[in-house]
VOTOR-192323 format. One line per 5 residues: number of its first residue (from 1); their letters; for each residue x, z negated, y negated of C-alpha. Coordinates in nm, 2 decimals, decimal comma, padded with zeros to 4 digits. Layout:
<rs>
NUM) a) X:Z:Y; ...;
</rs>
This chain:
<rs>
1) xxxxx) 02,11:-01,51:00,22; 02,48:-01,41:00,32; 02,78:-01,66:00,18; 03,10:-01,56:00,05; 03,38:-01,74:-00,14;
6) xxxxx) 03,31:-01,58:-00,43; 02,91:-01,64:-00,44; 03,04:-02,06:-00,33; 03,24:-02,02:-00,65; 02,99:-01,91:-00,87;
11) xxxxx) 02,70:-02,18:-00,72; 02,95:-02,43:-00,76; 03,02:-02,35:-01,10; 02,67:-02,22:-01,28; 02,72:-02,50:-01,50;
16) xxxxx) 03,01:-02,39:-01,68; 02,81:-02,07:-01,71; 02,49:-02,24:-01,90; 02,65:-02,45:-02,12; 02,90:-02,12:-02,27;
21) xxxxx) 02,63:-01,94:-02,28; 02,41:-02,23:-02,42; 02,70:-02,25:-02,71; 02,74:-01,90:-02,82; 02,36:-01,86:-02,85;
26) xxxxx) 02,35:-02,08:-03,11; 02,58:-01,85:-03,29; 02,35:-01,64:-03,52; 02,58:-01,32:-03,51; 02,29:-01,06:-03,69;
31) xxxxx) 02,51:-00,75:-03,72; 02,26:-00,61:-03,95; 02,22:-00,91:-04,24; 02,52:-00,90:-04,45; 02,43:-01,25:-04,48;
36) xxxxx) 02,56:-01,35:-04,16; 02,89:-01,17:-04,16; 03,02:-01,54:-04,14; 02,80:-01,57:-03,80; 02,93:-01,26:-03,65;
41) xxxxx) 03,34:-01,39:-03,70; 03,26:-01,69:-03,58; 03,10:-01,54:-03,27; 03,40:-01,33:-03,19; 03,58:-01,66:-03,24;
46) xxxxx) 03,40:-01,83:-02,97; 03,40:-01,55:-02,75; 03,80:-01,49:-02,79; 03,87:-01,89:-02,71; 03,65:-01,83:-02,39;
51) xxxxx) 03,82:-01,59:-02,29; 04,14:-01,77:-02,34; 04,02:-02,06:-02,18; 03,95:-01,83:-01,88; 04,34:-01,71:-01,84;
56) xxxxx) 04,27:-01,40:-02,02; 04,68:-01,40:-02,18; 04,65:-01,15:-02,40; 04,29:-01,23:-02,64; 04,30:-01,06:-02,99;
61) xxxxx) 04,04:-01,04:-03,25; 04,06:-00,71:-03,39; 03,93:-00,66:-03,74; 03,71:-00,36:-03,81; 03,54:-00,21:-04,22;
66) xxxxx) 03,30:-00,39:-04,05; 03,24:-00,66:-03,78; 03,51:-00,76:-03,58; 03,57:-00,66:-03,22; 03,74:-00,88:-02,94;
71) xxxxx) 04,05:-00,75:-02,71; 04,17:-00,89:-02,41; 04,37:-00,78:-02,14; 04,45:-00,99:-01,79; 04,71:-00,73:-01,63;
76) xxxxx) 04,75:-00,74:-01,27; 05,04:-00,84:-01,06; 05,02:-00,55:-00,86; 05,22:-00,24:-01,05; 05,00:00,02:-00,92;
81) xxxxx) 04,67:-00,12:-00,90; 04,39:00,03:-01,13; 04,32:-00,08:-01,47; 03,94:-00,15:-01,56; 03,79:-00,16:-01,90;
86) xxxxx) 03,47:-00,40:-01,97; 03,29:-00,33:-02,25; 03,01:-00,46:-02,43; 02,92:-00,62:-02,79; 02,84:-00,97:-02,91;
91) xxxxx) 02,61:-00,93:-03,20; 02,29:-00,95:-03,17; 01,94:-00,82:-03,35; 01,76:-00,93:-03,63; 01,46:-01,20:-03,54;
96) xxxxx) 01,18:-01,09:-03,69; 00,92:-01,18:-03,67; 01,01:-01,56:-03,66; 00,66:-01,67:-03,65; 00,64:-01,55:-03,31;
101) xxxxx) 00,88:-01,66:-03,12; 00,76:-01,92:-02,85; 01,07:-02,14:-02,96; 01,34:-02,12:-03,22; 01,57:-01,81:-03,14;
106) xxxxx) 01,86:-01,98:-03,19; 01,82:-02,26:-03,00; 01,85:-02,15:-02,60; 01,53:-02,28:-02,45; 01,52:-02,31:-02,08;
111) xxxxx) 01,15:-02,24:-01,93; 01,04:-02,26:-01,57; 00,88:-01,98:-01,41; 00,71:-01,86:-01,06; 01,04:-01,58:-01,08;
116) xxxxx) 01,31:-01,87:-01,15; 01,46:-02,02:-01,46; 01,48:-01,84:-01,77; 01,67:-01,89:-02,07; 01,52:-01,79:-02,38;
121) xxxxx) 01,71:-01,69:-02,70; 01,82:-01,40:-02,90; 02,10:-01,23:-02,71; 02,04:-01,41:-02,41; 02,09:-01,08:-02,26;
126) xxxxx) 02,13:-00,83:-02,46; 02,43:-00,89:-02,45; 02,60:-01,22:-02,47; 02,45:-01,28:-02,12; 02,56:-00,95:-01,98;
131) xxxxx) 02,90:-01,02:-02,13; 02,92:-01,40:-02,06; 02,87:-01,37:-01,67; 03,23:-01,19:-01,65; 03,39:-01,52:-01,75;
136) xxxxx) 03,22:-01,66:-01,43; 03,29:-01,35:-01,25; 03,67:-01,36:-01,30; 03,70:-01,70:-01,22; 03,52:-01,64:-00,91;
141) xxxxx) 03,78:-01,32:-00,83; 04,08:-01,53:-00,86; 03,91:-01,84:-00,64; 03,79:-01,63:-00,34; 04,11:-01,43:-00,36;
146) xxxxx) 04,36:-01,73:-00,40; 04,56:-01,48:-00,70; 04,71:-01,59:-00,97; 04,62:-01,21:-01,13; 04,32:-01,02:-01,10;
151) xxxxx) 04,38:-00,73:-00,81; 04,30:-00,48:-01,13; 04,39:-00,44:-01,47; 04,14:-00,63:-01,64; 04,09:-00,52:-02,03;
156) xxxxx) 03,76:-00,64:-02,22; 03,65:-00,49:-02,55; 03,37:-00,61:-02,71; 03,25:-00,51:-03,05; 03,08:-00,67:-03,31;
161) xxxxx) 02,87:-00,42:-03,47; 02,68:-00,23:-03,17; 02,33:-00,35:-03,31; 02,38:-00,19:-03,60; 02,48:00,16:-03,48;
166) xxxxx) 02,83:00,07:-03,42; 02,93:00,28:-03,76; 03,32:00,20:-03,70; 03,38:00,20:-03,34; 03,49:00,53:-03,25;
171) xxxxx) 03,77:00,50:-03,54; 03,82:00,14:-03,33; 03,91:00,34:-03,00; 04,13:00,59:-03,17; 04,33:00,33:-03,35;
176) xxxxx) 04,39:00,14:-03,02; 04,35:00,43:-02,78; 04,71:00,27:-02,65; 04,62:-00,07:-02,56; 04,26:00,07:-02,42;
181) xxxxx) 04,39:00,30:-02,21; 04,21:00,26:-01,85; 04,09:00,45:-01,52; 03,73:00,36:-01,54; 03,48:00,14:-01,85;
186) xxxxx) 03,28:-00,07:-01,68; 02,98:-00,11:-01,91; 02,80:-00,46:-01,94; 02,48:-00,37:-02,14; 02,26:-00,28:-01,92;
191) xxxxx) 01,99:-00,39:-01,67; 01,87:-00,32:-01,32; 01,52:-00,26:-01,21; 01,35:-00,54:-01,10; 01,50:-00,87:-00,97;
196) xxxxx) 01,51:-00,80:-00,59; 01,57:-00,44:-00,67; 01,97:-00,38:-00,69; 02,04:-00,07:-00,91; 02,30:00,12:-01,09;
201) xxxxx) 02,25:00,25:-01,43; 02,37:00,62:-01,40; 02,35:00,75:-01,77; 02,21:00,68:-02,10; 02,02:00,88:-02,36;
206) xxxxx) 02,23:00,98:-02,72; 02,04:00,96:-03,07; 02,01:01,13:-03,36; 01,80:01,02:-03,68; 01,63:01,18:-04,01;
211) xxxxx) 01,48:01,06:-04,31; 01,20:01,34:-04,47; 01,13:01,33:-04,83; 00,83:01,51:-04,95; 00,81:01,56:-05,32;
216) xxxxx) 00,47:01,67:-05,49; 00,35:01,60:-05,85; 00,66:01,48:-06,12; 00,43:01,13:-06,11; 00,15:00,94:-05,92;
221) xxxxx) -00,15:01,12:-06,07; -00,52:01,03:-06,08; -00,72:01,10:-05,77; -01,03:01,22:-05,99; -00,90:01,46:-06,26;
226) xxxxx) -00,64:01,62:-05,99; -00,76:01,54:-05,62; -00,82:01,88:-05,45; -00,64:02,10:-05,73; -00,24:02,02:-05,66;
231) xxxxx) -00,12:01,95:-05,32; -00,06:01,61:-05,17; 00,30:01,54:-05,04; 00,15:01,27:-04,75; -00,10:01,54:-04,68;
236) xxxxx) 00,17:01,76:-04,62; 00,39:01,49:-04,46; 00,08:01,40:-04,23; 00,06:01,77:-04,09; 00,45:01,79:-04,06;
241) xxxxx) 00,43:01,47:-03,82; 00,15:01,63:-03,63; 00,34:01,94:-03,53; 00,64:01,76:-03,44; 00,51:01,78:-03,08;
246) xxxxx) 00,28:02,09:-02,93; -00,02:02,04:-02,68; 00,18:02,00:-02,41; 00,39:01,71:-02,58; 00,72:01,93:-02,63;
251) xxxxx) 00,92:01,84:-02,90; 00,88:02,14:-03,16; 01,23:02,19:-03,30; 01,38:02,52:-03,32; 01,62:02,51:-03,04;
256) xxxxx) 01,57:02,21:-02,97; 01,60:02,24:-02,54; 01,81:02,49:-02,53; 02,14:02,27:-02,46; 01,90:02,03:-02,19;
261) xxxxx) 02,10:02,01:-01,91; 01,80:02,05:-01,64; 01,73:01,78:-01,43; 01,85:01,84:-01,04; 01,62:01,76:-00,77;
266) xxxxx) 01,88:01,57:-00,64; 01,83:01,34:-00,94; 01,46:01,35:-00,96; 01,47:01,23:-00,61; 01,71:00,93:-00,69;
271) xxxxx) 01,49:00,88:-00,97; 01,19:00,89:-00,74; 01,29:00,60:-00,53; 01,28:00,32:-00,82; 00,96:00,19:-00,69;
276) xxxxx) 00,75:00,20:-01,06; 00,41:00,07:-01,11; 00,29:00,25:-01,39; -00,04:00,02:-01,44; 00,13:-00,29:-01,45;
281) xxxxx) 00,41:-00,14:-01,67; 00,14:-00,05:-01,90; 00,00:-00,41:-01,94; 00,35:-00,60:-01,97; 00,67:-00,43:-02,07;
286) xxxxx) 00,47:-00,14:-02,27; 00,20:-00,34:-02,39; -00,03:-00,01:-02,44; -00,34:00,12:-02,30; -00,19:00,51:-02,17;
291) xxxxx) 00,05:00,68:-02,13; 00,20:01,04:-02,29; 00,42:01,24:-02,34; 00,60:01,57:-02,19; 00,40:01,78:-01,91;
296) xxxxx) 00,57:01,84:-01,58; 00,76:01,55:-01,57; 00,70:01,13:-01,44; 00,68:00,83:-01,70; 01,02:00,74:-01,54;
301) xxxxx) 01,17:01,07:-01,63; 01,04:01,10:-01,97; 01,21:00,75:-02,04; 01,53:00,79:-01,91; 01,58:01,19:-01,84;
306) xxxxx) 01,42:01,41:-02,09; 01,51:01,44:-02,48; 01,25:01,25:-02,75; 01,14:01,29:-03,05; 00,95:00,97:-03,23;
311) xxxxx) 00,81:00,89:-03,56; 00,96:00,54:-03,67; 00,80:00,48:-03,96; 00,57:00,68:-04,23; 00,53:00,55:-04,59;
316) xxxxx) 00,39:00,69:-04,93; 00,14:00,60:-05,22; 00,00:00,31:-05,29; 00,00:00,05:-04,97; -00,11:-00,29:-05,20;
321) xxxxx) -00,46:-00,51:-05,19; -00,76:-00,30:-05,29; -00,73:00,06:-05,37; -00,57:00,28:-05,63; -00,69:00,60:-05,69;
326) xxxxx) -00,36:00,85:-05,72; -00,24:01,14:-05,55; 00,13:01,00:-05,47; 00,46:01,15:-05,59; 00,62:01,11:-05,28;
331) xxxxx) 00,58:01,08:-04,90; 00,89:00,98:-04,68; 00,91:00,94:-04,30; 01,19:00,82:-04,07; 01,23:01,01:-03,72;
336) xxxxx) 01,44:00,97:-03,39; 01,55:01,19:-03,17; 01,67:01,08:-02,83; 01,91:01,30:-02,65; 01,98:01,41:-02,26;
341) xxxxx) 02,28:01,56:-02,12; 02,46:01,86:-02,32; 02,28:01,79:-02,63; 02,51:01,64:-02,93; 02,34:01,46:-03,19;
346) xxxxx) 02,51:01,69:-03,50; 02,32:01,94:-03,38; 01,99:01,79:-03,46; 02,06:01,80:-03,85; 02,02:02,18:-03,88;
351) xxxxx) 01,71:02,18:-03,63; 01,53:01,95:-03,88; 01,56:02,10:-04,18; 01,41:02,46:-04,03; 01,19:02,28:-03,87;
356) xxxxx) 01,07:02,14:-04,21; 01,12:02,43:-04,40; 00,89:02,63:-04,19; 00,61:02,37:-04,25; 00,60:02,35:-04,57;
361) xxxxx) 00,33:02,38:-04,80; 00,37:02,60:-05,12; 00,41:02,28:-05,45; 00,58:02,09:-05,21; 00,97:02,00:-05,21;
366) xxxxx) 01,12:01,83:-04,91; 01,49:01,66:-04,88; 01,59:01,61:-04,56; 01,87:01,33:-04,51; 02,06:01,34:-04,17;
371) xxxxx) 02,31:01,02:-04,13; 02,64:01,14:-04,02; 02,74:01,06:-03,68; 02,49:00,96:-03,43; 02,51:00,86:-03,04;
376) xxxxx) 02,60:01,15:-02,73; 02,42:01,09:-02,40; 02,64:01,02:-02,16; 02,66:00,99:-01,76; 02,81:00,84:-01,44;
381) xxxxx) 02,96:01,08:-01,18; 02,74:00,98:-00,89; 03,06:01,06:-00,63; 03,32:00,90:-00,77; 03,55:00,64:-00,59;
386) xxxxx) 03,44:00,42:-00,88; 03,11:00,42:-00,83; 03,11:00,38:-00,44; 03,32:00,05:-00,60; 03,03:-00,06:-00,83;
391) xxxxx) 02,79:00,02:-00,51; 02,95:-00,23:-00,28; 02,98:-00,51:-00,51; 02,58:-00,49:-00,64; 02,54:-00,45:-00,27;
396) xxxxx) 02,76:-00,75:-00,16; 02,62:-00,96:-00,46; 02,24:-00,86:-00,35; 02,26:-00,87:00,03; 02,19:-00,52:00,10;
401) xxxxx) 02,36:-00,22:00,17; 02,55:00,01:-00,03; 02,35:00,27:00,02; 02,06:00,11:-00,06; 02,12:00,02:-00,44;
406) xxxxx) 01,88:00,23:-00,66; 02,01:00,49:-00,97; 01,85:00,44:-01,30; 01,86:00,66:-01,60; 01,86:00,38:-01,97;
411) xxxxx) 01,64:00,51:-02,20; 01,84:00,37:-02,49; 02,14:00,49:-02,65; 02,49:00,32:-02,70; 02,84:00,41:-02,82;
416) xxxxx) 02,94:00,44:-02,44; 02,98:00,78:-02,50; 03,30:00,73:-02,73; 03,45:00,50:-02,47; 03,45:00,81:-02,19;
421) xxxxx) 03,55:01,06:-02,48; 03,79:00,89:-02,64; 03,98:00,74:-02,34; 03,92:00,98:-02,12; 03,77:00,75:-01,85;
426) xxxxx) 03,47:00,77:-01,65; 03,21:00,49:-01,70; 03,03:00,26:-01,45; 02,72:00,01:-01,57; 02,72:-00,31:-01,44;
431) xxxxx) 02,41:-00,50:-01,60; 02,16:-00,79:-01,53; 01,92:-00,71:-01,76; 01,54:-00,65:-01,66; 01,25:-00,44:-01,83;
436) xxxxx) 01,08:-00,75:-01,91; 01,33:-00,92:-02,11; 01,21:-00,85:-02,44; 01,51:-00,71:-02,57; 01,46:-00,65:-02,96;
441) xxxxx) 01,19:-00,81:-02,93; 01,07:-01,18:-03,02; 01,12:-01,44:-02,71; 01,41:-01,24:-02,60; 01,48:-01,40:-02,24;
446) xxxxx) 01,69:-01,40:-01,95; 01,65:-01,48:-01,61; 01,95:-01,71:-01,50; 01,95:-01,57:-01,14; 01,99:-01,22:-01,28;
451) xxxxx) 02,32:-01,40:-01,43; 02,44:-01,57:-01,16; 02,42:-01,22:-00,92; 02,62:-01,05:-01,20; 02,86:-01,32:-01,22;
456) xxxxx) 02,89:-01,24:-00,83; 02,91:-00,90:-00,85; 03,19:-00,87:-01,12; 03,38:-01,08:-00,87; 03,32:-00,83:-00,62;
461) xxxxx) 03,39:-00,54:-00,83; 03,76:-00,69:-00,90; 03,85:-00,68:-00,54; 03,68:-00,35:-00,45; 03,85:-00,14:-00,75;
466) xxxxx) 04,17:-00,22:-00,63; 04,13:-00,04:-00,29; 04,08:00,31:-00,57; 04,37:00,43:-00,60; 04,42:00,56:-00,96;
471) xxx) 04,59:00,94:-01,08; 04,93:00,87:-01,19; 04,95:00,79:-01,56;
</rs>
């Protein structure tokens, strides 16, 4: 292990780092339960007087039609130096189910481990921790660098709504494209590979979503005097669902790969050097007994690098103790799409309803219902100054070499696509998450020395922006 002045800060100081984390864990900020609207302010109350009690001078709380968002904006000394935005969101998912969580999900629960500490609570990384590492980070900066201002144009916008599909947050940017206005969005929402494997998240996937209703009969009807003479809309809905995918696990859409940006080899190679071991994935993080999916490519790819299709949920008839014998009115199912490069999610809508309509039974009505909106994919550009930035500071932070930081593609889907589109930046990801924290799930956990690297890094990634020098605005 190497020493700097900025990891000595951040050693010296992981205390501070606990107990604000500790404190705006207990927060309950559920994005998704009206019923803790009250949680969610108050969260982006805590997070706005931590900032300010950082030296952030400029901290605002900016009000949204739905949660509220935090602002704040450190400028630097230096006229010319470049201006980064940090994004990331402070709400957090829905707990169930609360039977099994190890220990309440509110109340951070430090456990022991043969990998190191771990703090367990909901959000303790997705994405208070990711976020609450930068307080450390800039602290750290300003320490090793004996400033009085960061050496960038700090900004920090972090929403309040981003577990819940972050509905209002592209209107956010546009309102306030002004004050956001940057040279690079340094994402906090994301994770590396393993703990002793530095790595770069180099894109994430879009989304698109559909709810199918099949209608049948006017009514339920009996199973005796009708079974077998009028069709069955969860019959029908159970052969849709089947052909959503063909033999070789290809999503079936009409047009559905014709805007997939192929993958290079350059990236399949990148890709190829995350060291991955697909049995041991299978009995933790995935929790299942095989894997599937689309021929031709690796598990890797087809989680982070190829387009998805997914059946979330199927429902219909009667689902209560015992039996009833009906033919049900009605059969609904709700499906995912994940997206890749050059595919935009308001594409998907039309794609759908063919796809339907040329599956569908004669006596059988469909409505197809295709939220507005949805996520883009977006993507790092692998040889940008920023991202040689981002390099040296994981590296720095991890004791390697720059060159030696691993690419990953996220699997998930964000609005980090309507930060580069609507500000006109390129984005960077600078995460400490890990496969194995549980994310959405129950026991949500993070490891602390995942934390403290991060809190290292962003220190780093202060002092290395500043040697970019930015286009003229």
């Amino acid at each position: 292990m190497s020493s700097s002045a900025e990891r000595d800060f951040v050693t010296a100081h992981l205390d501070d780092l606990h107990a604000d984390l500790d404190a705006w864990l207990r927060i309950p900020s559920i994005s998704a339960d009206p019923a803790h609207a009250g949680d969610v302010a108050a969260s982006a109350e805590w997070l706005a007087e931590a900032l300010r009690r950082t030296g952030f001078p400029t901290v605002e709380i900016w009000e949204t039609e739905g949660a509220p968002a935090v602002f704040a904006e450190w400028p630097s000394a230096d006229q010319d130096a470049p201006v980064a935005l940090v994004y990331g969101h402070h709400d957090v998912q829905p707990v169930d189910p609360l039977e099994l969580w190890e220990h309440p999900p509110f109340e951070p629960t430090r456990v022991e481990t043969p990998d190191g500490p771990e703090l367990h609570a909901r959000g303790a990384i997705d994405d208070k921790g990711n976020v609450a590492f930068h307080l450390l980070g800039m602290r750290a900066h300003l320490a090793a660098t004996g400033r009085d201002t960061p050496a960038v144009t700090v900004k920090m916008i972090i929403e309040g709504e981003e577990e819940s599909g972050s509905p209002f947050f592209a209107d956010l940017l546009r309102s306030h494209a002004d004050r956001l206005r940057c040279d690079v969005v340094v994402v906090s929402d994301t994770g590396m590979a393993a703990p002793d494997l530095p790595s770069a998240v180099t894109s994430m996937r879009g989304l698109a979503d559909a709810e199918i209703t099949l209608r049948g009969p006017a009514v339920d009807l009996h199973s005796g005097s009708f079974g077998g003479a009028v069709p069955n809309p969860l019959h029908a809905l159970a052969e849709l669902v089947a052909s959503l995918h063909d033999a070789d696990g290809k999503v079936t859409l009409p047009g559905f790969y014709d805007a997939v940006r192929p993958l290079s080899d350059r990236e399949r190679e990148l890709m190829g050097r995350v060291p991955f071991d697909e049995a041991a994935w299978l009995a933790g993080p995935a929790a299942s007994r095989t894997t599937t999916g689309e021929a031709g490519f690796s598990t890797q790819e087809r989680i982070g690098a190829r387009p998805t299709a997914e059946v979330n949920g199927m429902w219909g008839g009667y689902q209560g103790p015992g039996h009833k014998t009906i033919i049900p009115a009605e059969a609904h199912a709700k499906i995912t799409f994940r997206l890749v490069a050059d595919q935009r999610p308001e594409e998907i809508g039309p794609m759908v309803r063919a796809w339907v309509e040329a599956h569908l039974p004669a006596g059988i009505e469909a409505d197809v219902h295709v939220p507005a909106g949805g996520v883009a994919p977006c993507a790092s550009d692998l040889d940008s100054p920023y991202m040689d930035a981002l390099l040296s500071a994981i590296a720095q932070a991890w004791d390697t070499q720059a060159d030696q930081v691993l690419f990953m593609k996220e699997g998930g889907s964000g609005p980090e696509a309507d930060l580069a589109e609507q500000l006109g930046a390129p984005l960077v990801f600078l995460g400490a998450g890990l496969p194995t924290d549980r994310i959405h799930s129950p026991n949500e956990r993070v490891l602390l020395p995942m934390l403290h690297r991060g809190a290292e890094a962003t220190a780093h990634l202060w002092r290395e922006l500043a040697g970019v020098r930015p286009p003229a605005r």
